[in-house]
C-alpha positions as CSV (number, residue, x, y, z in Angstrom):
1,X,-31.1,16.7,15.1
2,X,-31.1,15.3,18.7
3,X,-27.7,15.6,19.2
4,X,-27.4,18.7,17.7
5,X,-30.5,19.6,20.4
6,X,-28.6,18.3,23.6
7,X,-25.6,20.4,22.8
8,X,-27.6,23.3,22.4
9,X,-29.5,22.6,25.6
10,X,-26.5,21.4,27.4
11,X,-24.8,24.9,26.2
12,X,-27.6,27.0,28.6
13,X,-26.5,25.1,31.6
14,X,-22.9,25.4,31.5
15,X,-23.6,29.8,30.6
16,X,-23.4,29.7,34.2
17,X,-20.0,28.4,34.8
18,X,-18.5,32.2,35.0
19,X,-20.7,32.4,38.6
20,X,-19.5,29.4,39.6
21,X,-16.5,30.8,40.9
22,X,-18.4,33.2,43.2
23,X,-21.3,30.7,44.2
24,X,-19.9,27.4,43.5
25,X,-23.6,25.5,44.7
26,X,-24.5,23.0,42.6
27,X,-27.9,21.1,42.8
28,X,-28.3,17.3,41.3
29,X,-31.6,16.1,41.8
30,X,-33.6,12.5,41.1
31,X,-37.2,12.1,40.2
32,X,-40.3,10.0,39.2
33,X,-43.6,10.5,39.0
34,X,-46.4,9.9,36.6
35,X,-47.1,11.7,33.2
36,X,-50.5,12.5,31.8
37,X,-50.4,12.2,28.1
38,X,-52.5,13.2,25.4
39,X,-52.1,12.7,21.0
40,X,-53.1,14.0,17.9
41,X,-55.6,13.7,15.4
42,X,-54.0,11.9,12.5
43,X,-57.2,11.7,10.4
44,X,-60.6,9.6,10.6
45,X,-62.4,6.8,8.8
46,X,-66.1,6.6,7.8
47,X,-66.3,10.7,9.8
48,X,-64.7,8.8,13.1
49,X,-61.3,10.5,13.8
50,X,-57.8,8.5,14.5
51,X,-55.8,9.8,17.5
52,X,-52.2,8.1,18.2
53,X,-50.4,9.4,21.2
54,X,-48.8,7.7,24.0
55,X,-50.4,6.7,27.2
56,X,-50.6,7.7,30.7
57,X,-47.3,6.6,32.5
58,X,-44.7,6.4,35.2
59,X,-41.8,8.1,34.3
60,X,-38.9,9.1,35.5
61,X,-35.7,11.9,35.2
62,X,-32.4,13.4,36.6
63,X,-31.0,17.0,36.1
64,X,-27.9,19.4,37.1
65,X,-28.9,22.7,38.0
66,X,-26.2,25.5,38.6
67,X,-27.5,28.7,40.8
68,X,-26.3,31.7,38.7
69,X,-27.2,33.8,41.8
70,X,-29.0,33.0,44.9
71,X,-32.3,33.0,43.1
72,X,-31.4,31.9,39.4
73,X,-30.7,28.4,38.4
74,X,-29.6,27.5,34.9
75,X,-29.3,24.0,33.8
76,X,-30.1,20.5,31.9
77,X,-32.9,17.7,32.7
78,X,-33.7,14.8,31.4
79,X,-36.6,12.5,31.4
80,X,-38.1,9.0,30.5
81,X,-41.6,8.0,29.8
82,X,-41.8,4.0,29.0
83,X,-45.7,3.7,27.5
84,X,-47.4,2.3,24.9
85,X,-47.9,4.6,21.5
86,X,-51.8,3.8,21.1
87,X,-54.2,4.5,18.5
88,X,-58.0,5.3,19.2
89,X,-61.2,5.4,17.2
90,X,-61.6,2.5,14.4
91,X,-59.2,0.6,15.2
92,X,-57.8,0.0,19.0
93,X,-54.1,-0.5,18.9
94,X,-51.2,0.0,21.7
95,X,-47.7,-0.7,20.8
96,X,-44.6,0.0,23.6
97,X,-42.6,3.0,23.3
98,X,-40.4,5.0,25.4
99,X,-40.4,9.1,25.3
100,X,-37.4,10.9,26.2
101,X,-37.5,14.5,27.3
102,X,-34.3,16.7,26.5
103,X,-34.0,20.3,27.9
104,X,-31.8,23.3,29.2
105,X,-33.8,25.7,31.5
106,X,-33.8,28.2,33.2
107,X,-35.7,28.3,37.1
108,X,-35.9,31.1,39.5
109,X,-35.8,30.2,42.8
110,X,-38.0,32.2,45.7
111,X,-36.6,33.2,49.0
112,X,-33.7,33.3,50.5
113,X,-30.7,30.6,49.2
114,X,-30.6,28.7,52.7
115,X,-34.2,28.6,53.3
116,X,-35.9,24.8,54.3
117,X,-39.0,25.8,51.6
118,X,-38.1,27.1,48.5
119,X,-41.0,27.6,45.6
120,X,-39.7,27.8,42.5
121,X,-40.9,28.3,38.7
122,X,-39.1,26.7,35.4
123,X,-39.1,27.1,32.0
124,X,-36.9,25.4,29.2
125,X,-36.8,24.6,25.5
126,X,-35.1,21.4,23.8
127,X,-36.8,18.2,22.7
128,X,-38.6,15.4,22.5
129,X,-37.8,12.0,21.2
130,X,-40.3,9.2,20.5
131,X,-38.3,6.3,20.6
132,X,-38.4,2.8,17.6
133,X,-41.5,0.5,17.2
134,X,-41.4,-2.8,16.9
135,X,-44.1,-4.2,15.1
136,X,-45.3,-7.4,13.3
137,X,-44.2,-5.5,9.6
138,X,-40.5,-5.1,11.0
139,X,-39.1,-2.5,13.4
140,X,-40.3,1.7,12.9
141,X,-37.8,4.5,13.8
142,X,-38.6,6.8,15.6
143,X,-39.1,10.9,15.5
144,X,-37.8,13.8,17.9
145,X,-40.2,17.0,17.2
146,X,-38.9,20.6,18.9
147,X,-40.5,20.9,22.8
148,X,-40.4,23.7,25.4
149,X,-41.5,22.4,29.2
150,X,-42.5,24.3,31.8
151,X,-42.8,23.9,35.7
152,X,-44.2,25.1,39.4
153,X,-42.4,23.1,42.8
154,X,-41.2,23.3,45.8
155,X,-37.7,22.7,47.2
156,X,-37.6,21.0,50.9
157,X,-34.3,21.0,52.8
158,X,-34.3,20.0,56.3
159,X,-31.6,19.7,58.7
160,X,-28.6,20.5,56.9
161,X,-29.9,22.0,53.8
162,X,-27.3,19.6,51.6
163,X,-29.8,17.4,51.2
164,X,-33.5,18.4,49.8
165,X,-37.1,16.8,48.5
166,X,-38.5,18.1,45.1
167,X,-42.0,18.3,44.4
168,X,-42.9,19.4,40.9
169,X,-45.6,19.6,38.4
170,X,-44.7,19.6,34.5
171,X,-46.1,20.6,31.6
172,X,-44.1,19.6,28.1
173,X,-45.8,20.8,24.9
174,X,-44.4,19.1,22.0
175,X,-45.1,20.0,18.2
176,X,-46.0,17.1,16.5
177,X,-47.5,18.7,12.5
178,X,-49.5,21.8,11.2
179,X,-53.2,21.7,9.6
180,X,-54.4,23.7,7.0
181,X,-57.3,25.8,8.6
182,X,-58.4,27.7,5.6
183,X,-57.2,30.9,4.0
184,X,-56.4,34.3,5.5
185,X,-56.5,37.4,2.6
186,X,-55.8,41.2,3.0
187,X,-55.4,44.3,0.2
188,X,-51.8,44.1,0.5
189,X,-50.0,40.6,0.9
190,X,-52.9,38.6,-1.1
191,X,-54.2,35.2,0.5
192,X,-52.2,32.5,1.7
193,X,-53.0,29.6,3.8
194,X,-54.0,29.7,7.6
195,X,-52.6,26.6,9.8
196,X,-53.1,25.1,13.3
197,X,-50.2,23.5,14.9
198,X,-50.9,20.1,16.9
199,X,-49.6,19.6,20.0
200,X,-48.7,16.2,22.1
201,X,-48.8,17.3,25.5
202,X,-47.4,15.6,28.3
203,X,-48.2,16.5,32.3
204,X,-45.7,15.5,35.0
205,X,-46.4,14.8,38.7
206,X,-43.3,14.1,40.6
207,X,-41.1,13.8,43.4
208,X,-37.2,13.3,44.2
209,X,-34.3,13.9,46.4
210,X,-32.1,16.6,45.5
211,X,-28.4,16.9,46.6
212,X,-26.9,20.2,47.0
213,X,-23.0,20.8,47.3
């Protein structure tokens, strides 16, 4: 499934190879920052519920953007979270684990292409990959679960403008499983079962360097 996912993502960045050959600029940018994470509920003992998710970290990523047109940017990021998967409630438990973010996107960029500030606003779709366990029972594979992410930032490029700072916040939603809520009926299609999806969320604060050419 992942590879199958970074082909597919890597596919929305290199649509915009036609406009390279009328605006041949190319962005490749560097980051780290810390992500804000948050779990699921995976049940409960004794009425005290069991959340696993990964903890707060520093984390780090690259991407290649390619501007479409002054103001659109398509292209691919990646990112790396190394934390501990840790379970709260009854039982207190962290165990290390690295999350990998996978996307294509699509940004639009505000103002003018050789402006020194330029905001910007992101959204992508892809994946998310929670990497093996090792534990005291033997080593546990992992699981990548569909994930869109989504961003605000601003683009700094003094002097030059080859060279540029990114500042971004990032949101990554990441479906983890579905609950059954109850059941939903009307005089035409019957009943059938009403579910809530569960999300892991994870919120990126950043900054990098980003090379332009």
């Amino acid at each position: 499934m992942i590879r199958r996912t970074i082909v597919a993502a890597a596919l929305v960045a290199l649509a915009a190879s036609p406009a390279l050959a009328q605006d041949p600029r190319v962005e490749l940018s560097g980051t780290a920052g810390w992500t804000f994470s948050d779990g699921v509920n995976v049940g409960s003992i004794d009425d005290s519920p069991i959340v696993v998710g990964p903890k707060d970290a520093f984390s780090w990523g690259a991407r290649l953007g390619f501007n479409v047109t002054p103001n659109v940017e398509a292209g691919f990021l990646f990112n790396l979270q190394s934390t501990d998967l840790e379970a709260t409630g009854v039982v207190n438990r962290a165990i290390p684990q690295k999350v990998y973010n996978y996307h294509g996107y699509i940004a639009y960029n505000f103002g003018e292409s050789d402006a020194r500030v330029r905001p910007y606003l992101l959204g992508g779709l892809g994946a998310t990959q929670y990497g093996s366990l090792s534990t005291d029972l033997g080593e546990i594979s992992g699981d990548t679960q569909f994930s869109s992410t989504w961003a605000a930032g601003l683009k700094l490029f003094p002097g030059s403008g080859k060279f540029g700072i990114r500042l971004e916040a990032r949101w990554t939603p990441t479906y983890i499983k579905s609950d059954p809520e109850g059941y939903w009926c009307d005089p035409y299609w019957g009943c059938y079962t009403v579910a809530e999806a569960e999300y892991s969320n994870q919120f990126e604060l950043s900054g990098g360097i980003t090379l332009r050419f």
